[in-house]
C-alpha positions, 0 to 999 in steps of 0.5 A: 550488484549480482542478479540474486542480491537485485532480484524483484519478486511480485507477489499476488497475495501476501499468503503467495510469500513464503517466509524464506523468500523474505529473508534479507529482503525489503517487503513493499505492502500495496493496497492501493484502494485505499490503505497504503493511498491513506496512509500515506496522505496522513503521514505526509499531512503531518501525523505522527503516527499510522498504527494498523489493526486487523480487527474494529474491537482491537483498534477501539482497545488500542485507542482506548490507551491514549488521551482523546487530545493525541488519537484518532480512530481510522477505517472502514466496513464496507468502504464506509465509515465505521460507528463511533470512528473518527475518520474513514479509509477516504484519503481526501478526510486526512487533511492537515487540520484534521490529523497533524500531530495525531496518533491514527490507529486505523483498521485495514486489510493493510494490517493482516498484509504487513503481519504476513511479511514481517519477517523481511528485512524492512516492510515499506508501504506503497502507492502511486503517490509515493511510487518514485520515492518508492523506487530511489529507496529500493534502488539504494538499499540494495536488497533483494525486493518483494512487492506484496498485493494486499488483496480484498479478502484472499481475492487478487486485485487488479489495482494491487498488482497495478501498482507492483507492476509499476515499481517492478517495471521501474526497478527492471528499467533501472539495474538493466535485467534484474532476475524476474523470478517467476510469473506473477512478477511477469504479470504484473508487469504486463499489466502495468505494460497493458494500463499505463499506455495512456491516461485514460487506460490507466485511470479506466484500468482502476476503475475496472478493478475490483477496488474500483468498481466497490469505490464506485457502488458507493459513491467514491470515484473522487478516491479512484483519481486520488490514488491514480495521481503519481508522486504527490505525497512525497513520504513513505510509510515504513512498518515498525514492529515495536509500535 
């Protein structure tokens, strides 16, 4: 393949994408703490169905037209459990007795992300639990590749870009020299060059993110090590925009 049709773009922030950049393209979303990690366990614990709202009003309008046999309300406030929901933003809580089968309508920061970038190709969702899945399906499609970092209300997260290093270095490793656009991909790989020399870098790495310091204010280092565990939930999330 030429190096246009290859290319592997980062973007920091989903508002840094520009619509022309997604034509053709597949779009990657990564909230790594905790959305896209959540996500992924409930697909992978046997949920049918994850459908992500901007809005707690709109997630309690959007449940309100299933039976209370087939739904669950997902999300957080705050990192923590918002009243009257069934589950929070916690991976470890999507278990297979608590969701298989289930319809999840789950409000997250994931939301807003993927309606930014809907106008790729396709808009996968990913994490570390996921990441060499991740990679086989990009390789194979063949498009060009943009990996958006959600962000914690319009501020760059170092986990976000954690991990849009991890699938941009593995992608470069991959075609041999990809086109690297421009230098929010070269930053996020350096991160990832930076964090990933051992264990205990990458984990403190997260720990030291914006993501991670919040999860740990309340009590959540437990979500930290979950979201940090490469390839052990072996599904990957792919938006469809007529649900």
């Amino acid at each position: 393949m030429s190096a246009p049709s290859r290319s592997v773009s980062v973007r920091l922030l989903p508002q840094m994408c520009e619509s022309a950049d997604l034509e053709g393209a597949v779009a990657v979303v990564i909230d790594l703490l905790r959305a896209s990690t959540t996500i992924t366990t409930a697909l992978a614990a046997g949920a049918t169905t994850v459908i992500p709202c901007r809005e707690v009003d709109e997630a309690r309008d959007l449940a309100a037209r299933f039976s209370d046999g087939e739904i669950l309300l997902g999300g957080e406030r705050g990192g923590e459990l918002i009243e009257g929901f069934d589950l929070d933003n916690s991976p470890a809580a999507y278990t297979p007795e608590r969701v298989a089968g289930k319809t999840i309508v789950f409000t997250t920061t994931t939301g807003p992300a993927v309606d930014t970038v809907s106008a790729a190709e396709r808009v996968l969702i990913g994490c570390f639990a996921n990441l060499n899945m991740t990679l086989d399906v990009l390789v194979r499609y063949g498009h060009p590749v943009r990996l958006i970092c959600a962000g914690t209300n319009g501020q760059i997260t170092t986990e976000d870009v954690l991990c849009a290093g991890a699938l941009a270095t593995g992608l470069w490793r991959h075609f041999g020299c990809p086109d690297v656009a421009d230098d929010q991909t070269t930053l996020a790989m350096a991160l990832y060059e930076s964090a990933s020399k051992d264990a205990a870098t990458f984990l403190r790495t997260l720990r030291n993110s914006r993501g991670g310091r919040n999860l740990q204010r309340i009590g959540m280092d437990a979500d930290i090590v979950i979201a940090s565990q490469w390839d052990h939930q072996p599904v990957l999330p792919e938006f469809d925009a007529v649900e």
